[in-house]
DRENDO-1510 file (C-alpha; in Angstrom, 1 decimal, always signed):
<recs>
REC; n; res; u; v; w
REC; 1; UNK; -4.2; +6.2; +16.6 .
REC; 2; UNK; -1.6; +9.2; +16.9 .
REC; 3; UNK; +1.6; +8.2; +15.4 .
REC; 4; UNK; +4.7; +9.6; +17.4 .
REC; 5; UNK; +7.9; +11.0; +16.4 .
REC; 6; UNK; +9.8; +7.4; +16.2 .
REC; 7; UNK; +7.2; +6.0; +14.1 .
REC; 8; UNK; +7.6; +9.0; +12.0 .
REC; 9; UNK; +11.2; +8.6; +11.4 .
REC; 10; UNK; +10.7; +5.0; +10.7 .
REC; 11; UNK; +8.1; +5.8; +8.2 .
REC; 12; UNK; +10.2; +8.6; +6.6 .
REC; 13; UNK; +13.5; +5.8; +6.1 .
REC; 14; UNK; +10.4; +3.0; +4.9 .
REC; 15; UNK; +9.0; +5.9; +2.3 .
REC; 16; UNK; +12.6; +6.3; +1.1 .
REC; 17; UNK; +13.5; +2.5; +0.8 .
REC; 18; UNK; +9.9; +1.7; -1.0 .
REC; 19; UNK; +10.6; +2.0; -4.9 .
REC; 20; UNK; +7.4; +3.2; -5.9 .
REC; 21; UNK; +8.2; +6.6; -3.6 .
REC; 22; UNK; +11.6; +7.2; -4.5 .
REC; 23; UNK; +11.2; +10.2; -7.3 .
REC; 24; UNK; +9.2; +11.6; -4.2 .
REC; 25; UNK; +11.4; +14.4; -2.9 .
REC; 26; UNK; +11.8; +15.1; +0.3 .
REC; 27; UNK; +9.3; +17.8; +1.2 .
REC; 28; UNK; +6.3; +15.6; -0.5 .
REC; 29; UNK; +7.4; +12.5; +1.3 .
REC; 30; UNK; +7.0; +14.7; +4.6 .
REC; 31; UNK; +3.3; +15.7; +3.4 .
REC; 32; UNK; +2.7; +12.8; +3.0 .
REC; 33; UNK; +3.7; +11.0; +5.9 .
REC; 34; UNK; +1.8; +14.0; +7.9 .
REC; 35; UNK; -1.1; +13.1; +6.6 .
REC; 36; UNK; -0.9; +9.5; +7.4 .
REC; 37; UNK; -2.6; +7.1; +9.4 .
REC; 38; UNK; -2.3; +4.1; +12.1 .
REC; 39; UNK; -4.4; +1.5; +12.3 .
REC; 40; UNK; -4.7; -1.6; +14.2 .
REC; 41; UNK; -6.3; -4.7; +12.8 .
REC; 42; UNK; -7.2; -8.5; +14.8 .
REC; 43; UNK; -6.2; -12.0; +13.4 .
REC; 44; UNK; -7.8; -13.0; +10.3 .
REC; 45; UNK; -9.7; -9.4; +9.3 .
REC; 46; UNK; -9.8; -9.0; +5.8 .
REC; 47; UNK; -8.4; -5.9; +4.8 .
REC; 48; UNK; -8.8; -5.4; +1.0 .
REC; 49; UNK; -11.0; -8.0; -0.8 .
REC; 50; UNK; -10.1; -9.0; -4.3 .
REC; 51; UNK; -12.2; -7.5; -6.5 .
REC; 52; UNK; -13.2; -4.6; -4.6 .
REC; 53; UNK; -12.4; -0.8; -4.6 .
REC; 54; UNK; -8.5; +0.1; -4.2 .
REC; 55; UNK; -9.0; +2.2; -2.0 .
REC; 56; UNK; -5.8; +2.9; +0.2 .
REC; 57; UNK; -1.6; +2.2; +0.2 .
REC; 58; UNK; -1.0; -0.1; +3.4 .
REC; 59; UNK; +2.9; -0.2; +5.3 .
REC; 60; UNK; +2.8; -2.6; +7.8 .
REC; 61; UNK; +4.7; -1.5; +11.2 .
REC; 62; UNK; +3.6; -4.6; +13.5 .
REC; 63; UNK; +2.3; -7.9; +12.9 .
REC; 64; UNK; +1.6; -10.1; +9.6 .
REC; 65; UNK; -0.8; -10.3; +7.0 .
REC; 66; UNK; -1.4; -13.0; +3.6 .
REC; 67; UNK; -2.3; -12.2; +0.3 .
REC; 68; UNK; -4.6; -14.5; -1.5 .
REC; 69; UNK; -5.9; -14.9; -5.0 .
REC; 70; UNK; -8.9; -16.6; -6.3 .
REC; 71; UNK; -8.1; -19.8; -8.3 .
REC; 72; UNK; -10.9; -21.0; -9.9 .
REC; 73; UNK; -15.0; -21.2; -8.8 .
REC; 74; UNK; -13.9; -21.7; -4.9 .
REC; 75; UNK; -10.1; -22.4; -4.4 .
REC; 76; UNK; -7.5; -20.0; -3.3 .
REC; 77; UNK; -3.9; -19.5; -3.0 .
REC; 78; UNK; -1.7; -17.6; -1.2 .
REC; 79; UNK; +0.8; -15.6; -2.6 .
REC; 80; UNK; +3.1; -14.1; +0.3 .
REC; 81; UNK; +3.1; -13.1; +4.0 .
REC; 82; UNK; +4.0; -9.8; +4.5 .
REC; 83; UNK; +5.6; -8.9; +7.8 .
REC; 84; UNK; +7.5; -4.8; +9.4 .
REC; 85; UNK; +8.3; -3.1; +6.1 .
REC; 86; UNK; +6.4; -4.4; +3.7 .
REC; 87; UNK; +3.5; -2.4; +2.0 .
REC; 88; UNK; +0.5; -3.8; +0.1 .
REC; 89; UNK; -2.2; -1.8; -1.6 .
REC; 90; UNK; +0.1; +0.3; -3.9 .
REC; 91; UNK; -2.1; +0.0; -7.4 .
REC; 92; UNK; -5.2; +1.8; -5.7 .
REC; 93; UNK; -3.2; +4.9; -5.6 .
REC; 94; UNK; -2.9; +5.6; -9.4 .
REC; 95; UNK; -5.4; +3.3; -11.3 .
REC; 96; UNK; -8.9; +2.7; -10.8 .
REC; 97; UNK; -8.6; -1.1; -11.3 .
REC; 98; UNK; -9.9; -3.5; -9.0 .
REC; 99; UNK; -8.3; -5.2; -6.4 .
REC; 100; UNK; -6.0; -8.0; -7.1 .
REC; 101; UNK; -5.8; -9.7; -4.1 .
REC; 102; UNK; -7.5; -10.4; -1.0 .
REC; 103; UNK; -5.1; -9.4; +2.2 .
REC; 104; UNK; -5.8; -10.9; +5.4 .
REC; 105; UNK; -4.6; -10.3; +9.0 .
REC; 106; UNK; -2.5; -13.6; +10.0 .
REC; 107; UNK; -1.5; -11.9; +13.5 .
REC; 108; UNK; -2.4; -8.6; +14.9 .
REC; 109; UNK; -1.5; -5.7; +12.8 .
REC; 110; UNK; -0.4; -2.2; +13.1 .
REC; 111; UNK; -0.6; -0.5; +9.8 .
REC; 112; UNK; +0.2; +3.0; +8.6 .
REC; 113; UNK; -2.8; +4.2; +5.8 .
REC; 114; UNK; -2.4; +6.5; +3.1 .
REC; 115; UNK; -5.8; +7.2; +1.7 .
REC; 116; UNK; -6.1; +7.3; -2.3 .
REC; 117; UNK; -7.6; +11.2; -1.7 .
REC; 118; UNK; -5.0; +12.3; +0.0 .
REC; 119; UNK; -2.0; +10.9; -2.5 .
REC; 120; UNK; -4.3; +12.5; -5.3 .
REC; 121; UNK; -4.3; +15.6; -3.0 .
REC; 122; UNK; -0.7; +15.8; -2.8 .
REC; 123; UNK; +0.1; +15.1; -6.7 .
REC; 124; UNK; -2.8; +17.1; -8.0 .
REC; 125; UNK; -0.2; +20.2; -8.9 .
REC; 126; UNK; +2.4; +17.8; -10.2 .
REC; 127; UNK; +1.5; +16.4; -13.6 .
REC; 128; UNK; +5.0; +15.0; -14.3 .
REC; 129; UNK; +5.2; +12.9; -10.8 .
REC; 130; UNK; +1.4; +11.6; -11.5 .
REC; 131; UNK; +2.8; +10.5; -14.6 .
REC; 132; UNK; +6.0; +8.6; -13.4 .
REC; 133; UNK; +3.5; +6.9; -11.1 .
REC; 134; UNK; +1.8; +5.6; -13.9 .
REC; 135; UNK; +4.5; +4.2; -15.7 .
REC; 136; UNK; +5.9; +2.1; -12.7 .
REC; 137; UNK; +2.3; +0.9; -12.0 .
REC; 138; UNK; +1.7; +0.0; -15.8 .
REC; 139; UNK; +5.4; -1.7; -15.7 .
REC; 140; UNK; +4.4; -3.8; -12.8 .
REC; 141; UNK; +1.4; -5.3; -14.0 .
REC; 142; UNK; +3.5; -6.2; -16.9 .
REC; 143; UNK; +5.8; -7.9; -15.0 .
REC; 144; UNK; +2.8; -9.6; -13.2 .
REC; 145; UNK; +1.2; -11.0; -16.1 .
REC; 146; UNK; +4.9; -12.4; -17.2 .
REC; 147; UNK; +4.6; -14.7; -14.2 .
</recs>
């Protein structure tokens, strides 16, 4: 789906306001949102399946989605809903772990995608920003396993 000029503002002000971009100057926030993609997603598609490949950063724009873990042989919990503004899909972009989560589509969903190629693409001639995003991913999941 094209993405217009408003959705490109509001995804420059969401890149800005999202932690995990915010040593991101500028002019790479701009390549990346220009490389960018929209999707739309139906009620109850399973978008990235726990224990799968990481293989993209999610915003959502429109709708809702759930995040569920495994909890034992067969039961599950969910974690969160995530609604406009949130992002999911974050830990694909600088580690090769597997998924954490499963993420589900709890009403329709516009999302914008930013494939792990391309954010390698943009940090490939920036060693020091590659390495920044690897100490907030290594710093959340030790936050996570503090929970």
């Amino acid at each position: 789906m094209p993405i217009t000029e408003q959705e490109t503002r509001w995804l420059f002000s969401t890149f800005r306001n999202i932690k995990f971009f915010q040593s991101f100057n500028l002019s790479s926030i701009d390549s990346l949102i220009s490389r960018i993609e929209k999707y739309s997603y139906p009620k109850d598609k399973v978008i990235i399946k726990e224990g799968g490949e990481g293989a993209a950063f999610y915003i959502i724009f429109k709708g809702k989605v759930q995040v569920w873990k495994k909890k034992g042989l067969f039961g599950k919990n969910m974690l969160v809903e995530l609604g406009p503004g949130s992002f999911f899909g974050e830990m694909a972009l600088v580690t090769e772990d597997k998924c954490s989560a499963t993420v589900i589509v709890s009403e329709p969903v516009e999302l914008f995608v930013l494939f792990k190629d391309t954010f390698h693409d943009q940090l490939a001639s920036n060693e020091e920003l590659m390495n920044e995003m690897r100490f907030i991913i290594d710093k959340r999941k030790f936050e996570q396993k503090q929970q």
